[in-house]
C-alpha positions in Angstrom: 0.0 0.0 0.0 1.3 3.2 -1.1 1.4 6.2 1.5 1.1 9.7 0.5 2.8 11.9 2.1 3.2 16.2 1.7 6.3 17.7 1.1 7.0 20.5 3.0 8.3 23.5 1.0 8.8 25.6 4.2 11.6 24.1 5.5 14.8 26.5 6.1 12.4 29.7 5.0 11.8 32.1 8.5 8.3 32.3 9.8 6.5 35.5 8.5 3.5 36.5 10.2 1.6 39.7 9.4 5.0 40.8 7.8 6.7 40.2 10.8 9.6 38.5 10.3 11.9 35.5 12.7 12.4 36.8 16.1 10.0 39.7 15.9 7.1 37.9 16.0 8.0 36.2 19.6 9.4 40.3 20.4 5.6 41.4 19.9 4.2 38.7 21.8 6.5 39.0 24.9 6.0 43.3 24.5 2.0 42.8 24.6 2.2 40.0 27.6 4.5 42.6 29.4 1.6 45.2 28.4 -1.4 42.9 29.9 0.6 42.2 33.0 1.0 46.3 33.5 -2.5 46.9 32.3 -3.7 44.0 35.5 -1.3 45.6 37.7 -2.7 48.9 37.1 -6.3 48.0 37.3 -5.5 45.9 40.6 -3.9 49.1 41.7 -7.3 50.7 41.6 -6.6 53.4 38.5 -9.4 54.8 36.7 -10.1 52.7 33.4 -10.1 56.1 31.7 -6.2 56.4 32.7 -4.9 52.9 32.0 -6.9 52.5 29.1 -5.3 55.1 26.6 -1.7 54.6 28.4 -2.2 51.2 27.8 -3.5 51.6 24.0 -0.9 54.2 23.3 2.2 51.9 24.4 0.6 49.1 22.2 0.7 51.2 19.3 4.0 52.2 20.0 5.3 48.9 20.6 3.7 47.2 17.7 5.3 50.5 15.0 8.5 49.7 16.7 8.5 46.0 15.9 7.4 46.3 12.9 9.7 48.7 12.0 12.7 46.7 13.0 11.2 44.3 11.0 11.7 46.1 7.7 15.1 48.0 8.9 16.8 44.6 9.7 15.0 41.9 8.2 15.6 38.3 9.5 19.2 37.9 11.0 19.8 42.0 11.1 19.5 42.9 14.4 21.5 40.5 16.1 24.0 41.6 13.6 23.9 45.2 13.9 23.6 44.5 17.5 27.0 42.4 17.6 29.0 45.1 15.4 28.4 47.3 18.1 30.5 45.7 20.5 33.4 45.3 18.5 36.1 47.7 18.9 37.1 50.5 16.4 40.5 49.3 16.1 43.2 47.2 17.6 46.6 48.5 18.3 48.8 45.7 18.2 53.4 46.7 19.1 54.6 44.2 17.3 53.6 41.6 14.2 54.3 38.8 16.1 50.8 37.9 16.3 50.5 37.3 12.4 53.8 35.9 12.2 52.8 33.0 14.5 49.8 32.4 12.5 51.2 31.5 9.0 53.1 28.4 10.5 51.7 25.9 12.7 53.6 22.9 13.5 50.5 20.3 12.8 49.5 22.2 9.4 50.0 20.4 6.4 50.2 23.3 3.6 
């Protein structure tokens, strides 16, 4: 008996949701659990609903523009790279060559 199976033409594409792409999905979805959280702790708090309900609405807005911003700025693997090439230094300042001296010969090469 022959099986039928699908083929899935997904695999090693990023997950796009809405436009968002990769890790920015999972960055609005932690923002807006951080966001109900405040918005309980606020209302637990005993705030007016006419106060927690526009700050709450406004830093939505602004979270979800952000993320989606991002988005299209850095696309998939951007961030984390413009992130990393922050912390690299300017320059290095190296007194002598012997540094790149000793790495053109290594006793166990075999070029």
């Amino acid at each position: 008996m022959a099986s039928v199976y699908q083929i899935n033409k997904g695999v090693g594409r990023p997950i796009v949701f809405k436009g968002l792409r990769a890790q920015y999905i999972a960055y609005l979805a932690i923002g807006l659990v951080v966001l109900f959280v405040v918005f309980a702790l606020l209302f637990i708090a005993g705030i007016s609903l006419l106060v927690v309900l526009p700050v709450i609405a406004g830093a939505g807005a602004a979270l979800s523009f952000s993320v989606f911003r991002l988005s299209v700025r850095f696309g998939e693997h951007g961030l984390s790279k413009f992130l990393a090439r922050r912390q690299l230094p300017v320059y290095l300042r190296f007194k002598s060559r012997r540094v790149f001296t000793a790495l053109k010969k290594h006793p166990y090469d075999r070029h």
